[in-house]
N, C-alpha and C positions, 0 to 999 in steps of 0.2 A: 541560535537556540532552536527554531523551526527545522534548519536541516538535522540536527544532532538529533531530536526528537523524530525527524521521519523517519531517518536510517535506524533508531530504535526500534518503531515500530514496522519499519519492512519488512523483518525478516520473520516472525511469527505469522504474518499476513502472509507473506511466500510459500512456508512451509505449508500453513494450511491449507494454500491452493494447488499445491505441490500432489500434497498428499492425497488431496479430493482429486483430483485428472489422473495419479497413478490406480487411484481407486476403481476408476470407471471406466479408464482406458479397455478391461476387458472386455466392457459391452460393446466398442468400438470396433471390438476386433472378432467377435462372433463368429462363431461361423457353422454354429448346430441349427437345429431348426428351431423358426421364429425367428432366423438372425437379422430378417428386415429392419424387422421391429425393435430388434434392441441397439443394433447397429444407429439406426436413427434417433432412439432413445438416448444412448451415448453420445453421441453427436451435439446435438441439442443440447445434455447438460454441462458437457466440455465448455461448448464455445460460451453459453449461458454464462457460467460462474466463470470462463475465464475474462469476460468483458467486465463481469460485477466486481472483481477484483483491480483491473483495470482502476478501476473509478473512484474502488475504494481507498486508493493508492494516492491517489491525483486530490481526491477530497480530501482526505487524511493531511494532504501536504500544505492543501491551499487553508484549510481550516488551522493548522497549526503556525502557520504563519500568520495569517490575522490575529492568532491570542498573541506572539509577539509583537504584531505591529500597537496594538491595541497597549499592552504592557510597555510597551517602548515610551507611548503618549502620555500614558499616566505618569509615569516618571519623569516626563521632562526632556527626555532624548538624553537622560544619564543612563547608563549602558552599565554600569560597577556594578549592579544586584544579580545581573545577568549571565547566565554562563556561559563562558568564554569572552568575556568582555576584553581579558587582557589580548586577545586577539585583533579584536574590531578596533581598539584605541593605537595599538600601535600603525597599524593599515592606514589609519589616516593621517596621522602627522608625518 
C-alpha cells in the first residue's frame, strides 16, 4: 500500500520540480549584464528546491509507510482490507 501510494504521489512532485528547474534554468545560464548575480541566483534556487524535493520524496515515503505499518497493527496483521492484499497472502504461503 505505502509503495502504491508513493509512486502515486511521485509523479506530481516530479513534475512540479521539473517544471520549477526548467523555469529558472535561464537565470543559470545568463549571460546579459548582472549575469553574476543572476547566474548565482539560479544556482542557489536549483540546487535549493532540488534537495527540498529530494526530502520531500524520502519523507513522503517514510511517512506513508508508517500509516501502513500502523494500519497493519490495528487490524491485527489481517492484510484483506488492504490493497493489494491478494498479493502479499499469496507471497507468503
Amino acid at each position: 500500500m505505502a509503495v502504491q501510494a508513493t509512486r502515486l504521489r511521485l509523479r506530481p512532485i516530479l513534475m512540479t520540480a521539473f517544471a520549477f528547474i526548467f523555469g529558472v534554468l535561464p537565470l543559470m545560464i545568463a549571460t546579459d549584464p548582472g549575469e553574476e548575480m543572476r547566474q548565482s541566483l539560479g544556482t542557489a534556487r536549483v540546487l535549493r528546491d532540488a534537495r527540498s524535493y529530494q526530502l520531500r520524496v524520502v519523507s513522503d515515503a517514510c511517512l506513508l509507510r508508517a500509516a501502513a505499518l500502523q494500519m497493519e497493527t490495528e487490524s491485527g496483521g489481517d492484510h484483506s482490507g488492504l490493497p493489494g492484499a491478494e498479493l502479499t497472502e499469496g507471497a507468503s504461503g
